[in-house]
C-alpha positions as CSV (number, residue, x, y, z in Angstrom):
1,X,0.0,0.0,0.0
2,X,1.1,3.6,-1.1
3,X,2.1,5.5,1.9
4,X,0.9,9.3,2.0
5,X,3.4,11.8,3.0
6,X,2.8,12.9,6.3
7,X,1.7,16.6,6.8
8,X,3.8,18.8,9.2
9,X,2.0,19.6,12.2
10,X,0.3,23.1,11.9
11,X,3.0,25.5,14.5
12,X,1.3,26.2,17.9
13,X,-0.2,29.3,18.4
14,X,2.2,31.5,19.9
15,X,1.2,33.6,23.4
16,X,3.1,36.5,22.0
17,X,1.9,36.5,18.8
18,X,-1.9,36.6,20.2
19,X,-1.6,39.0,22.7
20,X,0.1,41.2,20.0
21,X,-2.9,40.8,17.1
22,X,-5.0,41.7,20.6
23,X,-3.7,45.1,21.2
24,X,-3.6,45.9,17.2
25,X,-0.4,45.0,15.7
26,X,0.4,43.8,12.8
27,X,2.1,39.9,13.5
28,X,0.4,38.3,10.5
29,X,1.1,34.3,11.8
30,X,-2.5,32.1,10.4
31,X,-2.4,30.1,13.8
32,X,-1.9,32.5,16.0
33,X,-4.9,34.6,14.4
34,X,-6.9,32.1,14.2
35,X,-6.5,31.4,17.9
36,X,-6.5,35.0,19.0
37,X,-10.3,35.1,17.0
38,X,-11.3,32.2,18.6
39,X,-10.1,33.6,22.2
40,X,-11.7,37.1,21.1
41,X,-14.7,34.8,20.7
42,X,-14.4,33.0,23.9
43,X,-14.6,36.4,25.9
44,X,-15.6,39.3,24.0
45,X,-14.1,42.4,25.3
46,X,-10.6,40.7,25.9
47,X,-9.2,43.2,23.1
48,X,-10.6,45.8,25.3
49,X,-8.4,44.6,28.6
50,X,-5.6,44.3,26.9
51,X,-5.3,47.5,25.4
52,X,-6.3,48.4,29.3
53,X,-3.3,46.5,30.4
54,X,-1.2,48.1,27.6
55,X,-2.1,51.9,29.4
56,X,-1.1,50.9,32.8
57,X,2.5,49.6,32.0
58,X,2.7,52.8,30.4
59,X,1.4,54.6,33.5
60,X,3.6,52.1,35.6
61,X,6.4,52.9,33.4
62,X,6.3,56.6,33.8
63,X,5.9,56.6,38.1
64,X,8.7,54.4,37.8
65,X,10.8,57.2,35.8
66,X,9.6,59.9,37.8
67,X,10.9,58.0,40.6
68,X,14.1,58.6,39.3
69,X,14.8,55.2,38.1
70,X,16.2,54.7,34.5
71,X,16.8,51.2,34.3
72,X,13.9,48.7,33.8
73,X,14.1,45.0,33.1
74,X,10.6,43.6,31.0
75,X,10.6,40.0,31.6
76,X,8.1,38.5,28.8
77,X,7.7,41.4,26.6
78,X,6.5,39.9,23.6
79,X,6.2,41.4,20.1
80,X,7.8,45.8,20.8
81,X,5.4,48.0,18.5
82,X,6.6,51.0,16.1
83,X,4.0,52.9,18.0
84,X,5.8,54.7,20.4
85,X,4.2,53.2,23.9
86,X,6.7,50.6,24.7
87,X,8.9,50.9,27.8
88,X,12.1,52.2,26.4
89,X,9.7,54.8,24.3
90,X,7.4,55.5,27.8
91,X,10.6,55.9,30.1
92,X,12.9,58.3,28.0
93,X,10.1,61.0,27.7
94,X,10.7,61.5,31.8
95,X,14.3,60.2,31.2
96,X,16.6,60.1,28.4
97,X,19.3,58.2,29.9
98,X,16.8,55.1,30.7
99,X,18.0,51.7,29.4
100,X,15.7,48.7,28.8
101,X,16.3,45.0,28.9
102,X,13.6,43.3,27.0
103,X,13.9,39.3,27.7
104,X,11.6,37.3,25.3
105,X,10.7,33.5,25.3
106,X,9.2,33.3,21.8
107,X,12.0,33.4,19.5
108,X,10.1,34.7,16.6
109,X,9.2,37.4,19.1
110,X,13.4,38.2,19.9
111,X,14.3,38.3,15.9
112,X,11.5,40.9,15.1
113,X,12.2,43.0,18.6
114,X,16.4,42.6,18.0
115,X,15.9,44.0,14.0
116,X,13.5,47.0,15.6
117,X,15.9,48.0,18.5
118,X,19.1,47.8,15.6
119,X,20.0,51.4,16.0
120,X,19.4,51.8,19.9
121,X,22.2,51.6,22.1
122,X,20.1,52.0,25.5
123,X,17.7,49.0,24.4
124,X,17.9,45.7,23.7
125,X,16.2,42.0,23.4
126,X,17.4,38.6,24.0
127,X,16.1,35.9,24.6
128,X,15.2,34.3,28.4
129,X,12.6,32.6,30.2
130,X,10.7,34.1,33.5
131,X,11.7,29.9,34.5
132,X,15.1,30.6,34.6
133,X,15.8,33.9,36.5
134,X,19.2,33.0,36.9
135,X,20.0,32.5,33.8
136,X,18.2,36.0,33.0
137,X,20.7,37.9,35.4
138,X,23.7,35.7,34.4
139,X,23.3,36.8,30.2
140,X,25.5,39.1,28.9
141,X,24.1,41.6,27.8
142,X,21.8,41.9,30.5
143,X,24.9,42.2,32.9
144,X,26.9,44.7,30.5
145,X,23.7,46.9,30.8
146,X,21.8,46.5,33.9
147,X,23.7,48.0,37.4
148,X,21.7,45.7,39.9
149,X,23.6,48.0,43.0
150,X,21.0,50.6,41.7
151,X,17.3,50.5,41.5
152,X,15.9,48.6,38.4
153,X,12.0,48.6,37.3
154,X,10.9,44.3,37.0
155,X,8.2,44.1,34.7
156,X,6.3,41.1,34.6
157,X,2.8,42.1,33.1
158,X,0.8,39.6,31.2
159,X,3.0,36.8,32.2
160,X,2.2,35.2,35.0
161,X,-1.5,34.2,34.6
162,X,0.6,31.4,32.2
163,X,3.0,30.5,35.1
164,X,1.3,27.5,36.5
165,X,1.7,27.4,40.4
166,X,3.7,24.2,40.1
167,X,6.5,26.0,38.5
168,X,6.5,27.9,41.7
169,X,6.0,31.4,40.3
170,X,7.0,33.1,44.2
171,X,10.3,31.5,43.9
172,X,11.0,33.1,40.9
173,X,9.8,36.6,42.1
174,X,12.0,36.0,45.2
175,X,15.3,35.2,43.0
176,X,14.8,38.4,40.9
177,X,13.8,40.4,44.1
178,X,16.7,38.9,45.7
179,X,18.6,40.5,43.2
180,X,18.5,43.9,43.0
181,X,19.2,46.7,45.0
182,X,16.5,48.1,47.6
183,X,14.3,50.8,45.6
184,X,13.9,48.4,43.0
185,X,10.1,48.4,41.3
186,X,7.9,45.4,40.7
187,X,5.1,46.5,38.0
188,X,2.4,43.2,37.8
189,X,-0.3,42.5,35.9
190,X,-2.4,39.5,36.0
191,X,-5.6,38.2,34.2
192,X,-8.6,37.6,36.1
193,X,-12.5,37.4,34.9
194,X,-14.5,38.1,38.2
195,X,-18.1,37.9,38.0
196,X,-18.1,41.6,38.8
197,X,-16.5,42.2,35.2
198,X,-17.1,39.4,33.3
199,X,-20.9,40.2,32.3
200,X,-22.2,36.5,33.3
201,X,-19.3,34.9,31.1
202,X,-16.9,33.2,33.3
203,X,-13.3,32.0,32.5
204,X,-13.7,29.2,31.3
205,X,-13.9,29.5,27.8
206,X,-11.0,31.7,27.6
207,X,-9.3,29.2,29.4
208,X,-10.3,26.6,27.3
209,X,-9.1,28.1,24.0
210,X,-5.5,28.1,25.7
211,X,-5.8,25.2,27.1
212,X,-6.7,23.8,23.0
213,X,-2.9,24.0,22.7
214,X,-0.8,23.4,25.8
215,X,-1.1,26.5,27.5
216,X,-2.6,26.6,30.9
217,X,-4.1,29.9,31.4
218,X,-4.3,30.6,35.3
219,X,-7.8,32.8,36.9
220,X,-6.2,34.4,39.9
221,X,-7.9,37.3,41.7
222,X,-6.4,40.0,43.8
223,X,-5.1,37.8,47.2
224,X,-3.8,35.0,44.6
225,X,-1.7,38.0,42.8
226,X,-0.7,40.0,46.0
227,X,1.3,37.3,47.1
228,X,3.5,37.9,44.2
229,X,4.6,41.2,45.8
230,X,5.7,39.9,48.7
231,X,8.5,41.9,50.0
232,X,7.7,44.9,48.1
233,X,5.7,47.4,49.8
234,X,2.7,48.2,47.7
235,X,2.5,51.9,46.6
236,X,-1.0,53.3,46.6
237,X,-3.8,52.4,45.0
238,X,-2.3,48.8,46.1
239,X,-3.9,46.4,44.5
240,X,-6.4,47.5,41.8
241,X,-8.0,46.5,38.2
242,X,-6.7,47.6,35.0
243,X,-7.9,51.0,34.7
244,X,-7.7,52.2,38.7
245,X,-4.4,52.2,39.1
246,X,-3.4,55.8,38.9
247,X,-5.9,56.8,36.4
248,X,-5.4,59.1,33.6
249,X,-8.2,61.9,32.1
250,X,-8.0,59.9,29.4
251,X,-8.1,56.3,30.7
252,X,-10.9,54.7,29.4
253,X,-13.4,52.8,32.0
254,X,-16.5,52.5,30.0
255,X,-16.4,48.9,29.4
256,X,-16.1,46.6,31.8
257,X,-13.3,44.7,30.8
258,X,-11.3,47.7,31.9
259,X,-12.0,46.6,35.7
260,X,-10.8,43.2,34.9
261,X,-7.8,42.2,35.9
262,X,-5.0,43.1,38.6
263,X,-2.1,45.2,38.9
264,X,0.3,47.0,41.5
265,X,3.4,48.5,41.8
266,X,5.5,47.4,44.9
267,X,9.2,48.9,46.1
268,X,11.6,46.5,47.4
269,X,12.6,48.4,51.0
């Protein structure tokens, strides 16, 4: 009997690539839009949260400028944008001296962010995983740029509602926190569909659309997330949604995927 060439598999959907079509960029991969639609299906309004999420790291990025820090390490920053809003852009309007470590896991995601930040010397991309923070502080580049004796801004938004709690999340925290020097920013955002925002749709379709290939997408509310801070003292509002943490005039909180999710900003004493 003939034998019929087997197909290659179809590539997984990548994280990056989905969150990246949600905010409106322009990463063209079929699987991942496909599975961004279907997710987009799954909980309508999720477009809406993360373009929430996208205003308060830049609101997050800015405090932590105007606190006089100028060196911030983005731990899972997916695909950067020619927009203007990401953190090396957001930082150097307060400071022009600040220097950004983007640390990607999606290697599609590093190629695209290394050929945008060619012709920057303050900024750079390479590639890490949240898993490893070790290995994150032992690269290179991250050592030739980052002074951990001074006060560096972690950012770990939109990661680790993919961080299962049996890859001990805290203890990875803990090593970075460990780290660096006291002043140090954590900036944290999390997913989280609460039946106060979530309109009568809970989270488990959205869950399940992950879940479709591999990913485990965690629903963790405000105490599950604050113990991610611990050691950093929370600044005010504490613990808050998407779109009350140090609102803008601007800051939309119409729809009520804006109040979904949870963020703080916590200073390492």
């Amino acid at each position: 009997m003939e034998q019929r060439p087997q197909q290659p598999a179809a590539p997984t959907p990548s994280i990056a690539g989905m969150y990246d079509i949600y905010s409106g960029g322009h990463h063209d991969g079929d699987n991942d839009r496909q599975a961004a639609q279907a997710a987009l299906t799954a909980l309508p309004g999720l477009d809406v949260a993360i373009r929430a999420n996208r205003a308060f790291l830049r609101r997050a990025v800015r405090h932590a400028a105007e606190r006089g820090v100028s060196q911030f390490l983005d731990i899972g920053c997916g695909y950067l944008r020619a927009d203007g809003g990401n953190v090396h852009d957001v930082a150097r309007r307060v400071r022009a001296d600040a220097r950004v470590a983007y640390i990607e896991h999606d290697p599609q995601a590093v190629a695209h962010n290394q050929a945008l930040l060619t012709n920057d010397p303050g900024a750079f991309c390479v590639a890490g995983d949240f898993l490893k923070p070790h290995d994150i502080l032992a690269d290179p580049q991250v050592r030739a740029s980052v002074d951990l004796d001074e006060p560096v801004a972690l950012l770990l938004v939109a990661l680790l509602h993919f961080i299962e709690d049996k890859d001990d999340p805290c203890g990875k925290i803990a090593a970075l926190r460990d780290a660096v020097a006291p002043g140090s920013l954590l900036i944290v955002s999390h997913a989280y569909v609460g039946p106060h925002v979530s309109a009568g749709v809970g989270a488990d379709a959205i869950q399940d659309v992950y879940r479709g290939f591999g990913s485990q997408l965690q629903n963790r509310g405000p105490a599950e997330t604050g113990r991610f801070l611990d050691g950093f003292t929370l600044l005010p509002p504490g613990l808050t949604n998407l779109a009350d943490w140090r609102p803008d005039p601007d800051t939309e909180t119409e729809h009520p995927m804006t109040h979904s999710g949870v963020v703080a900003v916590g200073v390492k004493d």
